[in-house]
SEFI-50110 format. One record per residue (C-alpha): x, y, z; residue in three letters. Coordinates in steps of 0.1 Angstrom, whole numbers, padded with zeros to 4 digits, always signed. Layout:
N
XYZAla;...
//
This chain:
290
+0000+0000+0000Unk;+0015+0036-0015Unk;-0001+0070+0001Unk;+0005+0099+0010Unk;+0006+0119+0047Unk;-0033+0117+0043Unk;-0045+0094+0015Unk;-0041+0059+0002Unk;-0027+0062-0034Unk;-0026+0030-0047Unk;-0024-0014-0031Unk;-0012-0038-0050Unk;-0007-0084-0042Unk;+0021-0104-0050Unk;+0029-0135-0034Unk;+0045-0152-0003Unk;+0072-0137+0020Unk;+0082-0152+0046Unk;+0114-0159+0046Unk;+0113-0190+0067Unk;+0088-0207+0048Unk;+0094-0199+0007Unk;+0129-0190+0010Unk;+0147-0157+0007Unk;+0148-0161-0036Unk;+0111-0163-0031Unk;+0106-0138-0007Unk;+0126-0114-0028Unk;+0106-0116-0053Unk;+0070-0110-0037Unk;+0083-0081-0014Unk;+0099-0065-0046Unk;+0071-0072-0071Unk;+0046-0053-0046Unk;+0065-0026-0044Unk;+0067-0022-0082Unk;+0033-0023-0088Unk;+0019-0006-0057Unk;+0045+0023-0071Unk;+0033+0020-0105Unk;-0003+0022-0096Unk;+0005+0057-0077Unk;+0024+0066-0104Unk;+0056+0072-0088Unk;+0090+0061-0090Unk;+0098+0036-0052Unk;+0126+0063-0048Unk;+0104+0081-0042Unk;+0093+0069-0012Unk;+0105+0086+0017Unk;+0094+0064+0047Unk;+0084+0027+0047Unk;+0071+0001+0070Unk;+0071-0036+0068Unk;+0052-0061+0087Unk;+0065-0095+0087Unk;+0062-0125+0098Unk;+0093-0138+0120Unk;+0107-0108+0122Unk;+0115-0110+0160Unk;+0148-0129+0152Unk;+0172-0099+0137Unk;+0183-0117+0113Unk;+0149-0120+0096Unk;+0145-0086+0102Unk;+0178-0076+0083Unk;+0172-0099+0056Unk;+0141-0081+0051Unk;+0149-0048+0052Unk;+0179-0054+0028Unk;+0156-0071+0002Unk;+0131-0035+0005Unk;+0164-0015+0010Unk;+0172-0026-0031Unk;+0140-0007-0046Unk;+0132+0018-0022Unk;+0162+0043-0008Unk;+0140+0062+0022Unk;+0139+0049+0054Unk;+0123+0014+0063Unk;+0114+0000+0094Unk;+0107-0039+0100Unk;+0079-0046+0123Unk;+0062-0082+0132Unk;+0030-0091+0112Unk;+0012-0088+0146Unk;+0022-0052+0150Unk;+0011-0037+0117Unk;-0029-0057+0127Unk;-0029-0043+0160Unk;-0022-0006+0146Unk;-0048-0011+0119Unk;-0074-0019+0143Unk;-0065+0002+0173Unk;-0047+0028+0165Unk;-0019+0036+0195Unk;-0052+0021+0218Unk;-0050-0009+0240Unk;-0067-0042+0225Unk;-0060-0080+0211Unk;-0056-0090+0175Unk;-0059-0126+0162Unk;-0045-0132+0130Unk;-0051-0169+0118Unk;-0029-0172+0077Unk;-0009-0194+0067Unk;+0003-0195+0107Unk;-0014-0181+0139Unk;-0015-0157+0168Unk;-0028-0139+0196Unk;-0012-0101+0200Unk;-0019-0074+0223Unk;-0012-0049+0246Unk;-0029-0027+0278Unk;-0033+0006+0285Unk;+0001+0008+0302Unk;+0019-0004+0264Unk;+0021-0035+0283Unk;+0022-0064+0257Unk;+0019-0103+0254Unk;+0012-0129+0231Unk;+0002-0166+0222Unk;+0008-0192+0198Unk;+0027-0183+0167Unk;+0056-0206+0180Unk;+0056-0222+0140Unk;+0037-0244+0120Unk;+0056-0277+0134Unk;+0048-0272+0172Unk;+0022-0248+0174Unk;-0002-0222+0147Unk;-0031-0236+0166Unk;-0062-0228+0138Unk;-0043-0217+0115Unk;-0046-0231+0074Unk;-0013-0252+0079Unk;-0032-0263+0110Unk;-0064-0268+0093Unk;-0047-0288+0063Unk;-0030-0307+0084Unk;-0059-0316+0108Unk;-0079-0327+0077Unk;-0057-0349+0063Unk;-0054-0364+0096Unk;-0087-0371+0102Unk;-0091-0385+0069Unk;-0072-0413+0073Unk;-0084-0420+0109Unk;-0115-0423+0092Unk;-0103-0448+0069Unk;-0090-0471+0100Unk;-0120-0464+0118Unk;-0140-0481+0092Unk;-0112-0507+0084Unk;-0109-0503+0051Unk;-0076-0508+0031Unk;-0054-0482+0032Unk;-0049-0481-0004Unk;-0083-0474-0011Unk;-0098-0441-0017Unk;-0120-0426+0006Unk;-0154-0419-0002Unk;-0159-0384+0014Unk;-0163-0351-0003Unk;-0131-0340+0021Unk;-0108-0366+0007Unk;-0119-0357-0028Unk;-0114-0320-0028Unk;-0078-0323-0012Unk;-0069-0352-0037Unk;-0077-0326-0065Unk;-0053-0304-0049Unk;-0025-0329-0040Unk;-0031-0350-0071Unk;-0032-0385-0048Unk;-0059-0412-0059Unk;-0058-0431-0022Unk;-0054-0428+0013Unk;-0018-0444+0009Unk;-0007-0418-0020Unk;-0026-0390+0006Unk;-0004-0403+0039Unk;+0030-0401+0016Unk;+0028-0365+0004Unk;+0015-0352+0038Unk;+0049-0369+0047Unk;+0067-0357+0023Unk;+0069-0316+0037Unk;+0036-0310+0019Unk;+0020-0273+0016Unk;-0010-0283+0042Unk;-0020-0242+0040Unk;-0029-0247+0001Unk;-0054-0270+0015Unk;-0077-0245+0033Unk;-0100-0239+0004Unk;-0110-0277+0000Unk;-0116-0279+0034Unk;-0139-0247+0030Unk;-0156-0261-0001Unk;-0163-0297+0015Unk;-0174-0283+0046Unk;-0197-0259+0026Unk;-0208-0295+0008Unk;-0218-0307+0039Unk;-0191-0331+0048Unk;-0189-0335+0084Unk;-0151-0344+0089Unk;-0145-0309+0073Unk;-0172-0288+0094Unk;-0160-0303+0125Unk;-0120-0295+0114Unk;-0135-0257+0109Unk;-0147-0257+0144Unk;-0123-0271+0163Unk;-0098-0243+0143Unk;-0118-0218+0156Unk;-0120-0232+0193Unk;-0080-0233+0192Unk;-0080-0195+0180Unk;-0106-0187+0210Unk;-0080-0205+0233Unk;-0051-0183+0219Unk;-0073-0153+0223Unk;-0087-0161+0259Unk;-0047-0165+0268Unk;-0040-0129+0263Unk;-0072-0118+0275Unk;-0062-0129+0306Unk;-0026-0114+0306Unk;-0040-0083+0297Unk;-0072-0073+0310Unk;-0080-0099+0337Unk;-0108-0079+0347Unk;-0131-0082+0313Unk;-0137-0046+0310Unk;-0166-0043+0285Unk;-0143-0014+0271Unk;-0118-0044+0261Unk;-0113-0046+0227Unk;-0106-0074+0202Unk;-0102-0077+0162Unk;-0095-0107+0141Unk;-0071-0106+0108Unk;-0062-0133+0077Unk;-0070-0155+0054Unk;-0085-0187+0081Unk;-0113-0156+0095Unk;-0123-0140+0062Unk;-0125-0174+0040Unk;-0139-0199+0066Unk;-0171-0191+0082Unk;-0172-0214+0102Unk;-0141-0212+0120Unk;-0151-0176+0125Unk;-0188-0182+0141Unk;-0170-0208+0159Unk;-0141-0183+0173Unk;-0164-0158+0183Unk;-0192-0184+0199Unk;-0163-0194+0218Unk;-0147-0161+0228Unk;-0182-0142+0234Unk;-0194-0172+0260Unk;-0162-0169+0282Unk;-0162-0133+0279Unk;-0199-0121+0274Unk;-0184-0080+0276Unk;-0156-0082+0252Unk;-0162-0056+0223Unk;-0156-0082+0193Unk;-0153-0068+0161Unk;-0162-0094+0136Unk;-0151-0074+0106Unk;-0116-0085+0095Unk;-0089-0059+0093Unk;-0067-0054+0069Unk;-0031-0051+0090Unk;-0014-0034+0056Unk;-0030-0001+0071Unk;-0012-0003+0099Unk;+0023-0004+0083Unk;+0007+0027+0065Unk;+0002+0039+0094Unk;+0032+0033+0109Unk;+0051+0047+0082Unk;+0035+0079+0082Unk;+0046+0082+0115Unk;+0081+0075+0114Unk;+0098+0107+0112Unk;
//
């Protein structure tokens, strides 16, 4: 996102960037390809830019951090600060205010801080030990209880599964059994690119799939309630909490079930189901870094 000290100017979507997960090559070449065509839809130059602001994901380890400001550093000249992911949702939905974000992407976390700039966290520890909801999570969880499934009802576990579930993710994995499904999820499969099968079986009605959905969005409530309790252990109605990423705005059900989940243990919270958009933040933030 390009603006100005008042106005957005132009946004533009390229692809994955975090580092840890597609690579620094890759990451290069999303972070650079936004910029491009962000700058070419405001119709400036990127050295033009005087003051930028990145939100990333695993950018507490410096080394992250550096890689990705040197990657920016290569198209734009001004100066750039490197924030985590988390930082850039909680300043597009509160401002400098105190409140919780939970972002649930490809990973998953709980962020926030008090009025005293106090601030804690949950989850987010990466996709292998934690991401709890999250679409790595949810792929993962799917295939899983696929194949349960299939020794629950003792079948072979060369033959193909008969539920909607299994038939969306095999036309995403390219698999024709439960043994071709086990070896790829084996094999350091992409579970996030999973997450819209899931959404479209659940939306078919398959049951494996629905309850997946929910349980993601039980995991998300038990992130969230975490730093509720860190924070603001006395459940001011005044306590604020937004929801970010690709899990809340594509799956519906993993959002009613977050927010069923959250409202019951916390019946004052000041939920906003809307999902924000954390690239305002690093606007935002970028305006005012002077």
């Amino acid at each position: 996102m390009v603006g100005d000290a008042a106005t957005i100017l132009a946004t533009a979507v390229s692809g994955p960037s975090n580092i840890t997960r597609v690579g620094e090559a890759r990451a290069r070449e999303s972070l650079q390809q936004a910029v491009r065509q962000a700058c070419a839809g405001a119709k400036i130059d990127p050295a033009q830019l005087q003051r930028s602001c990145i939100g990333a994901a695993g950018t507490g380890r410096e080394e992250i951090a550096n890689a990705v400001r040197e990657i920016v550093a290569e198209v734009i000249p001004g100066k750039i600060s490197v924030v985590g992911d988390m930082q850039i949702a909680l300043q597009a939905a509160f401002g400098a205010a105190p409140g919780i974000m939970v972002i649930a992407g490809t990973g998953s976390i709980a962020y926030g801080r008090d009025a005293e700039g106090k601030a804690a966290r949950a989850g987010g520890w990466g996709f292998a030990i934690s991401d709890e909801g999250s679409a790595h999570w949810i792929g993962r969880m799917a295939v899983a209880s696929i194949l349960r499934q299939v020794d629950e009802l003792g079948g072979k576990r060369i033959a193909r599964p008969a539920s909607e579930l299994f038939k969306e993710i095999s036309s995403v994995w390219r698999v024709g059994s439960a043994e071709e499904l086990a070896r790829v999820a084996n094999q350091s499969a992409d579970f996030a690119e999973l997450l819209p099968a899931v959404v479209s079986a659940a939306d078919a009605g398959d049951k494996l799939a629905e309850q997946v959905l929910t349980q993601a969005g039980r995991e998300l409530a038990q992130l969230a309630d975490i730093v509720l309790l860190k924070l603001f252990p006395e459940h001011s109605p005044s306590t604020r909490l937004a929801l970010a990423g690709g899990v809340f705005r594509y799956a519906h059900r993993t959002r009613e079930s977050f927010c069923e989940e959250i409202r019951a243990a916390h019946p004052h919270l000041d939920l906003n189901s809307e999902i924000v958009e954390p690239v305002h933040g690093a606007l935002q933030l970028a305006r005012d870094s002077v």
